[in-house]
N, C-alpha and C positions, 0 to 999 in steps of 0.2 A: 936477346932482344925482348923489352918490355913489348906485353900483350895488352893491346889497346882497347880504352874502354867500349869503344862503338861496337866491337869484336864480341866483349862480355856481353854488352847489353841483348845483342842480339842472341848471342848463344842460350842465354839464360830464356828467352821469348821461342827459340827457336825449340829446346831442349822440351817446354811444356806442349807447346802446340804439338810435337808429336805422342805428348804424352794425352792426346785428346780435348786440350785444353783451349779455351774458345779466347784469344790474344786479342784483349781491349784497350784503345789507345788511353796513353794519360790523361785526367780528368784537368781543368782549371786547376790554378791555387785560391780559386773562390769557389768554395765548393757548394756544386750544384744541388740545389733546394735544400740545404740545411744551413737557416737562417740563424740555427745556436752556435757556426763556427767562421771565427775572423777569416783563417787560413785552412786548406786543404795540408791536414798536418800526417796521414797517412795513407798507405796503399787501399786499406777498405771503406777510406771515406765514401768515394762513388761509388761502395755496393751497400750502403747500410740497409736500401729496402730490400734488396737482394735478401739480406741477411734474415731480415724482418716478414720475407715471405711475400711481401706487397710486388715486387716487381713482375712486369709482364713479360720479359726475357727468357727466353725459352732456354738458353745455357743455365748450366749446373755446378760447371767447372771452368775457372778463369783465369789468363795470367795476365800482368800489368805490369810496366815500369810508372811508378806515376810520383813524377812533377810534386814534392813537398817542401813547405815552411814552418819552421819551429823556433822559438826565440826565446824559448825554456833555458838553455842554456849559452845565451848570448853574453854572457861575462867569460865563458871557456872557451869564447873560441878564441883560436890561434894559439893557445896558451898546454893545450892537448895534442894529441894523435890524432883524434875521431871526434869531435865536437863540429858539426856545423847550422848553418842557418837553415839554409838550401842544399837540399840532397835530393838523389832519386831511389825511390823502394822499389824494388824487386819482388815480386808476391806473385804463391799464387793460393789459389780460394779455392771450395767446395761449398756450395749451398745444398745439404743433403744428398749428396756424392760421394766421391769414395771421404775416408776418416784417416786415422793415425798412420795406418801400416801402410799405406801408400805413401802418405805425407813424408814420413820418415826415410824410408824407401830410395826416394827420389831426391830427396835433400843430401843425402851420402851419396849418392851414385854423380849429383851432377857437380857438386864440391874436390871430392874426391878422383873421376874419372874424368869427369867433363872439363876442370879446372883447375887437375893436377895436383889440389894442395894432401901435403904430407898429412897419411891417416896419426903417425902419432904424434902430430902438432895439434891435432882434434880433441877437445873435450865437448861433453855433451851433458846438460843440465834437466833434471826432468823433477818435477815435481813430488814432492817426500811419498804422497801414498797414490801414486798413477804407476801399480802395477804393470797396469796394461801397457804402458807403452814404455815400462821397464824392460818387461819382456820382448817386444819387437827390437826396442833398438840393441839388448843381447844375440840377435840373432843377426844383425848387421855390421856393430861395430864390436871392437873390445870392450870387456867387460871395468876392466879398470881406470875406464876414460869415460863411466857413464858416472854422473853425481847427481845423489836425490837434493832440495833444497827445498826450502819452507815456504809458504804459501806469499810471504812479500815477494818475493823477485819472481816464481815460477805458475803464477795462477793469477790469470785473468778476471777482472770483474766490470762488468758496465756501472753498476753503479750499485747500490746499495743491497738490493733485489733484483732479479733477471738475469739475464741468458750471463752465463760466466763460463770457465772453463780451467783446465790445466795447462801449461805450455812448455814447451822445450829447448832450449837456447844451446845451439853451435858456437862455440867459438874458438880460435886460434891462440896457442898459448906460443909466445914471442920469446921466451926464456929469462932465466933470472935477471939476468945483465938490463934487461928492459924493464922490467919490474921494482916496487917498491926495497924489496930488501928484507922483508919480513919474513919471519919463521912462518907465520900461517897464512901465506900471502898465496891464493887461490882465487878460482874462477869468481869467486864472488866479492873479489877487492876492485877497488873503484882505481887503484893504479893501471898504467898503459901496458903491464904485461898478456892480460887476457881479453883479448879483442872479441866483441860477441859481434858477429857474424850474420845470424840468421835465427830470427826468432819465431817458433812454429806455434800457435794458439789453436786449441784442441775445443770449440764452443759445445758443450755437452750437456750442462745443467741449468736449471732456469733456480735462481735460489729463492726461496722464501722469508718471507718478514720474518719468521722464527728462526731463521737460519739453515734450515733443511734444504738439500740441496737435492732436486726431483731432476731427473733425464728428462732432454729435452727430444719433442718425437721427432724433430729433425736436426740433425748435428752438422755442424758447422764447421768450414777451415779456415783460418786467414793466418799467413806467415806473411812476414817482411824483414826483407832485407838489403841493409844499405847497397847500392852498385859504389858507392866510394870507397867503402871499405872492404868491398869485393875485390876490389881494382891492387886496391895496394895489396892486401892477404894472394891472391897472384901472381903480383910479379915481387915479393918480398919484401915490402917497402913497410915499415913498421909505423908510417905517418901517413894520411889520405891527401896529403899537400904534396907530398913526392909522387906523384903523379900523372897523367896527360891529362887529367881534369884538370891542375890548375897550374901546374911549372909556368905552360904559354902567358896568364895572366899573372903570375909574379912576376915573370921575366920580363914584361914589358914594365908593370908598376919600376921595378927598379930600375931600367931602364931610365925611363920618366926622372923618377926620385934621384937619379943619379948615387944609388946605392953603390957599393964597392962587393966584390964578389963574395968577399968573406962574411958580407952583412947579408944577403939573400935572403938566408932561410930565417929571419925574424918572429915574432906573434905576431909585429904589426900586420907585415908584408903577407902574412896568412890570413889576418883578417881581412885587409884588403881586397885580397882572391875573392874568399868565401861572401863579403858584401856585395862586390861586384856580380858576382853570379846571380843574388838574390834579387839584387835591383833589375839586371837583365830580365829576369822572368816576373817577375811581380811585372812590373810594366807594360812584358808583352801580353800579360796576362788581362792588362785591361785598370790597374792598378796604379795612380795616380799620385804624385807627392800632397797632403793635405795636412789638417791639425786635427782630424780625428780617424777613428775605426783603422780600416784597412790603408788609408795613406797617411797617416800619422808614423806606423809602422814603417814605413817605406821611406817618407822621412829622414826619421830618424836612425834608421842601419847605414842610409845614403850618407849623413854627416856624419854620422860613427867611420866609416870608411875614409871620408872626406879628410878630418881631423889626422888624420895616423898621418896625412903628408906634412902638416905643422911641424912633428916629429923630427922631419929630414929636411927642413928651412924651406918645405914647399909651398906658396902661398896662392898656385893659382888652381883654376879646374882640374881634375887629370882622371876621376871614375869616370867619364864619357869618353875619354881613347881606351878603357878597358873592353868597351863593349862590345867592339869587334874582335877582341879575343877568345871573351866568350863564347860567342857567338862561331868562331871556329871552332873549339873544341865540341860545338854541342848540333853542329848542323846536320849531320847527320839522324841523327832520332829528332831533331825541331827543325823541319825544314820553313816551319810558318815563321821563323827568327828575322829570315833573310828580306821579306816584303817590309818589318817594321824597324831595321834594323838603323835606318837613319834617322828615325821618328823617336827612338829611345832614347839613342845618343842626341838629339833636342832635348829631351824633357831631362835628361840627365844631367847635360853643360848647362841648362837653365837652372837648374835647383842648387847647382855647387855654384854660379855664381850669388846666386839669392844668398845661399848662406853665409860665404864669405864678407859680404855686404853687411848679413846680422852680426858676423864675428866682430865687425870694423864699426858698427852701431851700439854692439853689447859691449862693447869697452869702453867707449864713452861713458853707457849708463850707469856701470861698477865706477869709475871713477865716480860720477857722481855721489854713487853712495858711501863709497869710500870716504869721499872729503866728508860728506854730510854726519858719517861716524867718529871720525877723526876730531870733527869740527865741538860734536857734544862730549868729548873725552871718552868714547867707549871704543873699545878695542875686539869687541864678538860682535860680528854682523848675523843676524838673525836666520835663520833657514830659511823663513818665511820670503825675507828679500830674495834670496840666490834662487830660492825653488821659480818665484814667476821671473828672475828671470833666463835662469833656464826652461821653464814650460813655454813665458810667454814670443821671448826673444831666441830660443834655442842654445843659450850662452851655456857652454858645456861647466859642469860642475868642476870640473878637477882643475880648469882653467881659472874660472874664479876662485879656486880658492887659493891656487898660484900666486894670481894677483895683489890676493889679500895678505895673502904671509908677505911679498914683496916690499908693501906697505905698512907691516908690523903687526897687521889684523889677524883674525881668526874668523872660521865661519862656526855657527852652529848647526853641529852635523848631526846631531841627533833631530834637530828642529827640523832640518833641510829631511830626513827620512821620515820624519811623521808628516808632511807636508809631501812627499813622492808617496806615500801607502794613500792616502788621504783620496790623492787624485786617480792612482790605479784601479782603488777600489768602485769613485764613482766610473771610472770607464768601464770596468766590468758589470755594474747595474745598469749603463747605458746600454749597453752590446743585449747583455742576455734578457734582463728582466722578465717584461712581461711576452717579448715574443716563445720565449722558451715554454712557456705554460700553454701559448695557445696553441704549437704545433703538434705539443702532446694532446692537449685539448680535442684538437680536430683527429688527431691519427686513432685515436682512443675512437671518435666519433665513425670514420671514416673507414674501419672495423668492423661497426656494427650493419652501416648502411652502404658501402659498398662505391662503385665510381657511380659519377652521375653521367648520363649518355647525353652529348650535346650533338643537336641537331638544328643547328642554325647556319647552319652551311647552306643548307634546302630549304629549313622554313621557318617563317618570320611565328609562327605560333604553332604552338604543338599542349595536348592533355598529357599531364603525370602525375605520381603518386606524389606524397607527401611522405618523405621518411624518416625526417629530426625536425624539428625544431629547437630553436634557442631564444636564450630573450636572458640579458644582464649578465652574459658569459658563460649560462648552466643550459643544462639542457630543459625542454618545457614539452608539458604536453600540449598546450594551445596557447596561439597567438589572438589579443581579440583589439577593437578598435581603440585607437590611442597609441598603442603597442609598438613601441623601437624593437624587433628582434630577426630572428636571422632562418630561413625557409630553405633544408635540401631536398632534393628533387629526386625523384629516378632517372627523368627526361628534361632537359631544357634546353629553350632556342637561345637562350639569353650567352652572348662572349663574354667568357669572365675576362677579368684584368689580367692580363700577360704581354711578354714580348715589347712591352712600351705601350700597346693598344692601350685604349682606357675600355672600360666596361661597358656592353647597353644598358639602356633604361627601356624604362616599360610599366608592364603592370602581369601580378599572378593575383588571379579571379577565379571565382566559380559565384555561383547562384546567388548565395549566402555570403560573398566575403570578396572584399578586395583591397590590396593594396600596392604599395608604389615603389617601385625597385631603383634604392638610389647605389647597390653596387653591387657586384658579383667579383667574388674570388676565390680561388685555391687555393687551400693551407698545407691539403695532404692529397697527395694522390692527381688524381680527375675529382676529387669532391668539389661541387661548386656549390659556395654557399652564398645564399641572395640575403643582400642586406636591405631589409624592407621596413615600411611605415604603414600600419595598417590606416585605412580610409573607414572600413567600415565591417560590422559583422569579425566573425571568427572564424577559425581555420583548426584542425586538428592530425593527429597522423595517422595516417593513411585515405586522406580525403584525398580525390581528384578534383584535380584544380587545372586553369589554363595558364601558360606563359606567354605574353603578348607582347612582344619589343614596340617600343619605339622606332620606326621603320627610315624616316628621316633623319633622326643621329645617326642608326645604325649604318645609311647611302651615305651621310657627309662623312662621317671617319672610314668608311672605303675609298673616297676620294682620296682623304689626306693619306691613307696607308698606302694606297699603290703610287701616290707620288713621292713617296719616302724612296720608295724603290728606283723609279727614274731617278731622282735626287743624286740618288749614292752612288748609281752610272755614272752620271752626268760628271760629279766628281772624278769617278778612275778617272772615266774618261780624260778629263782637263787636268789631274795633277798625277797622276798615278795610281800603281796599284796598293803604294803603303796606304791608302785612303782605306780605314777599318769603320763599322759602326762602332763609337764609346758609348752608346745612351739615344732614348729615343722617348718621345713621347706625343704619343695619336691622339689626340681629343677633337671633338667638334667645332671647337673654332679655330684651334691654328694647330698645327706639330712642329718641332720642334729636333732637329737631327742633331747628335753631337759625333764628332769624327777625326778620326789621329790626321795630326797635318803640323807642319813647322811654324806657319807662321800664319798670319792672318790674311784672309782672302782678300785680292784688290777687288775695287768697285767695276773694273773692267772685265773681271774674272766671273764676277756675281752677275752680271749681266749675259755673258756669253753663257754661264752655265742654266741660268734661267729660261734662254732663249732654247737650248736641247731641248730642255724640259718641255717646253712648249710645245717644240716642232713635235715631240712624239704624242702628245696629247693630238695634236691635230691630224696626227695619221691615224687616228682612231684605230690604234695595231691591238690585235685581240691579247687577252689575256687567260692563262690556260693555267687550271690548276690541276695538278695532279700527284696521286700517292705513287710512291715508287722506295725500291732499295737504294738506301744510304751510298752505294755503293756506285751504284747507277746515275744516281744524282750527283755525287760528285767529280764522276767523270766527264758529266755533261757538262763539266765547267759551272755549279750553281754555289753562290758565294755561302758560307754558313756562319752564322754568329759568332765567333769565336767565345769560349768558354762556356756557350748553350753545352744542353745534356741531348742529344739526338738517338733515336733507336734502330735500327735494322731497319724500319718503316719511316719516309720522312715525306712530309706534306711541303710541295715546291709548287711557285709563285711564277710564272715564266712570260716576259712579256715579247708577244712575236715582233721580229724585225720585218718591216712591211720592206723594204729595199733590197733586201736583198734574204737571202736562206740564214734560219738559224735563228736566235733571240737575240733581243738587245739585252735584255735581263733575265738571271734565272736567279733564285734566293730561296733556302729552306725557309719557310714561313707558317705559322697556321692562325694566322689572321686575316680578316675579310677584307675583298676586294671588290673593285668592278668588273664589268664583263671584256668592256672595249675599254680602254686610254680617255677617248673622247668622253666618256661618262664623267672624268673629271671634272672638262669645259677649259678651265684655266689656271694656273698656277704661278701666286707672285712671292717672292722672297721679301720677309720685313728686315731681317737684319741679321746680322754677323758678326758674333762677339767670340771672345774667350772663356774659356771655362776653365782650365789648368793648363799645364806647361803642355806643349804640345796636344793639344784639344783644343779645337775649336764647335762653335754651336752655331748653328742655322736654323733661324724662325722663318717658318712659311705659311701660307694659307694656299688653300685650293678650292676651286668649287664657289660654292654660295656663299663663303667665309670669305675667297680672294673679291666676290664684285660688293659688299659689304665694304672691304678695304679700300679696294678702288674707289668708291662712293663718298669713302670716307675722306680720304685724301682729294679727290676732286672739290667736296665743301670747302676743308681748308684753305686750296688755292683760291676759290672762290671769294671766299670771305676775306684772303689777306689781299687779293687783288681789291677787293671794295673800302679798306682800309687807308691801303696806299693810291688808290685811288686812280686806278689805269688798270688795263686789257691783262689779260691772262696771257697773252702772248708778249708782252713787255713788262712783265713782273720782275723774270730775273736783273733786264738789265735796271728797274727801277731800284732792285736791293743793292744791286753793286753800286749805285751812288748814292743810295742813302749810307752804304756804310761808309764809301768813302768820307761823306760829309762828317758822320760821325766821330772819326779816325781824326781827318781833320781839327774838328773842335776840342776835342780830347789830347789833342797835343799842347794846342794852343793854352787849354787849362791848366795843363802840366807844368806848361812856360811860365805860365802866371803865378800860380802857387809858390813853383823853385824861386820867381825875381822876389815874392814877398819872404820867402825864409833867408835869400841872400840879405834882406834887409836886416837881419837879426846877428848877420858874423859879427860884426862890432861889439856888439855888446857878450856876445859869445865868447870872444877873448879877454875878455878882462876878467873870468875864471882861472884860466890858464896859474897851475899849481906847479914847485920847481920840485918834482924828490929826484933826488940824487943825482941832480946836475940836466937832469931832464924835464922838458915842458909834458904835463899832463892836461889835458882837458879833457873831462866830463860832459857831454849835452844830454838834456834828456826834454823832448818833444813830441807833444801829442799830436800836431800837425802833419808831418811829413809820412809817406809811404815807407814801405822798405826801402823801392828803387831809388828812393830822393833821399836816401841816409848819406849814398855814396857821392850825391851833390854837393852836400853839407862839409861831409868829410872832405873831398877835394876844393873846397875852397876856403876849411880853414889850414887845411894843408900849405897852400896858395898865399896865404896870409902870414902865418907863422914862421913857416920855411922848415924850422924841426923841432916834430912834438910828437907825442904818442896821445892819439885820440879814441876814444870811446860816445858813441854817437846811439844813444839809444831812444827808440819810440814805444810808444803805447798807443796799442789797437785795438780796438776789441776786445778787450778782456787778455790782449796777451801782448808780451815784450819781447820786443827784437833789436838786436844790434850788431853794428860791426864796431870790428878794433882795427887802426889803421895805424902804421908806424913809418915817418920818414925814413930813408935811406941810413941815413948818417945814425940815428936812431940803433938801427938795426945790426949796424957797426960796431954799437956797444954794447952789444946783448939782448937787446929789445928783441924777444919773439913774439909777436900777435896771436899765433895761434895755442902755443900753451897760457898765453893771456888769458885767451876765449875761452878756453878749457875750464881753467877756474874759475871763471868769473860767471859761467852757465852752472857751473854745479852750485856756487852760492845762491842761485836762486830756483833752484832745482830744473834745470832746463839740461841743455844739450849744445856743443858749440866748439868750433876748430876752425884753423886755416895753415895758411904760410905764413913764416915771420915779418911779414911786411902787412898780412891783411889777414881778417879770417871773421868770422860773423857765426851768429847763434842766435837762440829764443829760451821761452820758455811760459807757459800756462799760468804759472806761481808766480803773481803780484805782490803775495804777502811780506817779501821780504825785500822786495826791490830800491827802493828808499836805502835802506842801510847799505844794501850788497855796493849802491853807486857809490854814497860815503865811504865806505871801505877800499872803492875799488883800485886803490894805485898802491895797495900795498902787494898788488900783484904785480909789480911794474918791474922786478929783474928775477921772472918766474925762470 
């Protein structure tokens, strides 16, 4: 009997913790405070400060399963063994703890003992001149299953210069039968015979611009290794797909697909597994479908998945019945799956209908361009067309060029890849640019001068040192009047930007010098750096100076923060507990909540939820802040950010329930609040929109910002009732007949308009053209709406008895038409909507129906005059 992943994972968590090791849950796949990476792509991303010595964690020694995405090798999957999107590592770490011969140690003992696998299926790879840890692992494993190897595959580098190291890779040799076939086919061919396992990173040396490599005084461990290919290397399995990670979610895909037994094990049907799993967690992760960064990515793995049912003649949604597969293989270590678990499967059936949609739009517009090639005698359509419209429409390459060969064309694929580098490169200049420079900037900074101590929790002004200064991006010795630059502190009261808060304002003074703080944030660390405009005089480092908030912004965005918090009750409360925060934003005149939900809130719902909010503001129930263990806190029932980074120590928000024992709200928070509810006053909701597939957003105001609102909207009613000219208390029903009257008139002009174009069918037929034994008529009218196309059309229908008609207008700068075909028409081959077809691409537009009807437009005038002269040589399409 196969031994089940949930089993491994634990054992491998279980086997370090008693090896003294401090067991930290998986981080996000947004990884926390390092703004240079899209995705959480390894086990030591949440310890880089750790690594760096900056962390305030008192463990030394750590192990982790942690939650990663990589799409490095997203053309291999399904197509491998061990290639995936979405995987979980298995690690454990040393920050100046023990080193090699433990590290080693313990990776044999829990492989080998813990995990059964056969010692001489093991080889073991160590770097060409790491004696050192030649020697350890001689004295654990067999000598003839250790192999030295060259500095590319077996040595670690961060980057050019800095902390680097040796490393040593486990892996499983599967035997020749699974392997390439080659005479020198070993641990380091890239065939499926040699599965790497577990790779052990030795951090030892910090290198030099000259290349010398100096010991570093504290050495470092980080190993990872896949739990996927733990799983199969276990129970025998020579592929990470044969598995209980994903059998469950193939078996239903084919299922679905209505695959045959013998087609199962596919690429597609692997890739499908492995996408599905990606999109499961990116989402719960807080991760949204979009056209850049982070849901650009998610996107596009989601129709990559999507697509493979094309393959098996499947044309409707079907990754959002995967979800709940996943989601069973995985519940156990993500028990937080199961609260968003129908919130996904939303965002997920929403985004494959979306796309299906573009599939059914993107062929239209290939046709287009198809005729449009066709039409100038060229046979290579350009790269440049297919790439926007794959970027812009999503229209998958390989499909288009499907198409095109169908039609005799060709694309150019060199064209179409200098046109995909073109674009990945500006998204890599988007992403890193210049935040990369300024995190080093500040860590570099944040080094020298250490955390800044905030104490604006107690008081609205406090004296402190001066210990950087900046001004144009460098560092400065003095700031003086005139002067844009940037002031850290030893002390300040001032809240930088976090958590959605916005920043205080204020002013840093002394004697000599002052100026005006239009923002406070954190690059690295606790360093908060004020971004200032000096008023007057100058400032230097190591002067004491004061910090003096704004004491009024600082009261109104405590209003609006702790009504965020009632908010988000108020929510479970009325919808449930899948209600997460996605996004927030506190500023002094309105906040702004965004939050996982299916559908859009009724106006009956916004009202009941507003009214909670209220009742608790009027029981003016106290509000209690207090530090406590993480641990403590979350037993208390106190909700936490999801994908926030929280420590051993966590600042909670807790609002008392006056009715009975216990809180209405408790939230890890470290953002400013009020004392009592009632310090709010009042709280109104402006409105309720969407923001992506399953999100929705909530504007509010509170406080002096809601009787503003109120005031505001009281003039309006005021002023429209002096308009229309009656009481505020008989406004509404004044608006309901004036609109009626409107409606009214509005018909009646409609009527008018249609009896004057009826007056023109007469002359309208005596155009009537015979091709090929059939009546064509042409109209082309600047007068008529869209909706009075279909008047026209039916009454020269009415007239004629059978004819195949084209009724087109001109609007605004754009053309629209239908194509209409008699019965008897239709009898003889007449199809309208491949009519429409061509007759929109002639003038670069867009346009379909049924063979009796079908309609289209298009923005492009220039050609319209000719396309109608031409157009009945589309007449037996």
């Amino acid at each position: 009997m196969d031994k089940l992943s949930s089993k491994i994972r634990m054992e491998f968590l279980g086997f370090f913790k008693n090896n003294g090791c401090t067991v930290v849950p998986s981080d996000s796949l947004i990884p926390t405070g390092d703004k240079t990476l899209l995705f959480t792509s390894a086990g030591m991303v949440q310890f880089k400060q750790h690594f760096l010595g900056q962390s305030k964690d008192s463990f030394t020694r750590v192990s982790s399963c942690q939650k990663c995405f990589r799409t490095s090798d997203i053309n291999q999957i399904g197509t491998t063994a061990r290639h995936l999107t979405f995987f979980e590592m298995l690690g454990n770490f040393s920050f100046g703890d023990y080193f090699k011969k433990e590290t080693a140690a313990w990776a044999w003992e829990f492989l080998t003992k813990n995990m059964s696998l056969p010692k001489d299926k093991l080889y073991i790879t160590i770097y060409k001149d790491d004696d050192e840890v030649a020697g350890i692992w001689k004295s654990i494993a067999p000598a003839n299953k250790i192999i030295r190897m060259d500095e590319k595959t077996n040595f670690w580098n961060m980057g050019a210069t800095g902390p680097c190291g040796p490393c040593s890779e486990i892996l499983i040799d599967w035997g020749q039968e699974t392997g390439c076939g080659s005479p020198t086919c070993g641990p380091d061919c890239s065939c499926d015979r040699y599965l790497e396992i577990w790779n052990l990173v030795f951090t030892q040396f910090d290198r030099q611009s000259d290349g010398l490599l100096k010991n570093l005084p504290r050495k470092n461990i980080d190993t990872g290794m896949g739990l996927e290919r733990l799983v199969a290397a276990v129970n025998g399995r020579k592929n990470v797909f044969d598995t209980d990670l994903f059998m469950p979610v193939m078996e239903n895909a084919a299922e679905i697909l209505k695959i045959e037994n013998e087609g199962r094990n596919t690429s597609k049907l692997r890739m499908i597994a492995d996408h599905s799993r990606a999109v499961t967690f990116l989402i719960s992760d807080g991760i949204l479908p979009s056209n850049e960064g982070r849901g650009y990515v998610l996107r596009r793995i989601l129709r990559r998945a999507l697509r493979q049912g094309k393959f098996y003649g499947y044309n409707k949604p079907f990754i959002n019945k995967l979800v709940s597969d996943v989601f069973k293989t995985m519940e156990d270590a993500y028990p937080e799956l199961s609260s968003k678990l129908n919130n996904i499967q939303s965002i997920v059936k929403t985004e494959e209908e979306k796309f299906l949609e573009t599939l059914e739009a993107g062929s239209e517009i290939l046709s287009s361009i198809i005729n449009s090639y066709k039409s100038k005698g060229m046979n290579i359509i350009s790269g440049k067309d297919v790439f926007k419209l794959y970027d812009t429409y999503g229209f998958p390459h390989d499909l288009a060029k499907e198409v095109a060969s169908e039609n005799g064309l060709e694309i150019d694929e060199d064209g179409f890849k200098s046109e995909q580098k073109n674009a990945q490169e500006k998204s890599r200049a988007a992403w890193c640019g210049s935040g990369e420079r300024d995190i080093t900037f500040y860590s570099i900074l944040h080094k020298k001068t250490g955390d800044t101590v905030f104490t604006g929790y107690d008081n609205y002004a406090n004296e402190s040192r001066v210990l950087a200064l900046t001004k144009d991006g460098r560092e400065a010795n003095e700031l003086k009047t005139g002067d844009n630059g940037e002031i850290i502190l030893s002390h300040s009261s001032f809240y930088a930007q976090s958590g959605g808060q916005s920043a205080d304002k204020g002013k840093i003074a002394n004697n000599s010098f002052e100026s005006i703080v239009e923002d406070i944030f954190k690059p690295a660390g606790n360093l908060f750096v004020h971004k200032v405009k000096v008023l007057k005089g100058l400032v230097k480092i190591n002067e004491t100076v004061s910090t003096i908030i704004d004491v009024e912004h600082r009261k109104q965005i405590a209003r609006h923060h702790t009504a965020v918090h009632l908010l988000h009750k108020a929510l479970r409360e009325t919808f449930g507990e899948h209600i997460t925060q996605a996004g927030s934003l506190i500023a002094r005149d309105y906040f702004r909540f965004d939050f996982t939900h299916f559908s859009a809130v009724k106006k009956d719902d916004l009202i009941k939820i507003e009214k909670k909010v209220n009742s608790i503001i009027r029981l003016n129930s106290e509000v209690r802040i207090e530090t406590m263990a993480i641990t403590k806190a979350r037993n208390a029932g106190a909700t936490a950010l999801f994908g926030e980074k929280y420590g051993n120590e966590v600042r909670t928000v807790s609002i008392k329930n006056e009715s009975k024992d216990g809180n209405y709200s408790m939230e890890l928070c470290s953002g400013t609040h009020v004392s009592r509810t009632g310090d709010i006053g009042i709280f109104k909701i402006i409105s309720e929109s969407s923001v992506a597939a399953g999100v929705r957003r909530i504007e509010a105001v509170a406080g002096i910002a809601a009787e503003n609102y109120i005031l505001d909207e009281e003039a309006v009613i005021i002023k429209t009732s002096e308009i229309l000219n009656t009481s505020k208390e008989e406004l509404v029903n004044r608006a309901y007949k004036y609109t009626a009257d409107y409606k009214k008139l509005d018909n009646e002009f409609k009527s008018l308009k249609s009896s004057l174009i009826s007056g023109e069918i007469d002359s309208y037929t005596k155009e009537v053209k015979k091709i090929n034994g059939i009546n064509f008529l042409s109209v082309v009218t600047d007068k008529a709406d869209v909706k009075a196309l279909r008047n026209i059309s039916d009454q020269l229908k009415e007239k004629l008895k059978s004819a195949v008609l084209l009724i087109v207008s001109k609007n605004e700068g754009r053309a629209s038409f239908i194509l209409s075909a008699t019965a008897d028409c239709v009898q003889k081959g007449i199809n309208a909507g491949k009519f429409a077809k061509a007759f929109a691409a002639s003038i670069n537009g867009s346009g379909g129906g049924k063979p009796d009807f079908a309609q289209g437009g298009s923005k492009d005038l220039s050609n319209l005059s000719d396309a109608i002269k031409n157009a009945h040589k589309y007449i037996l399409l």
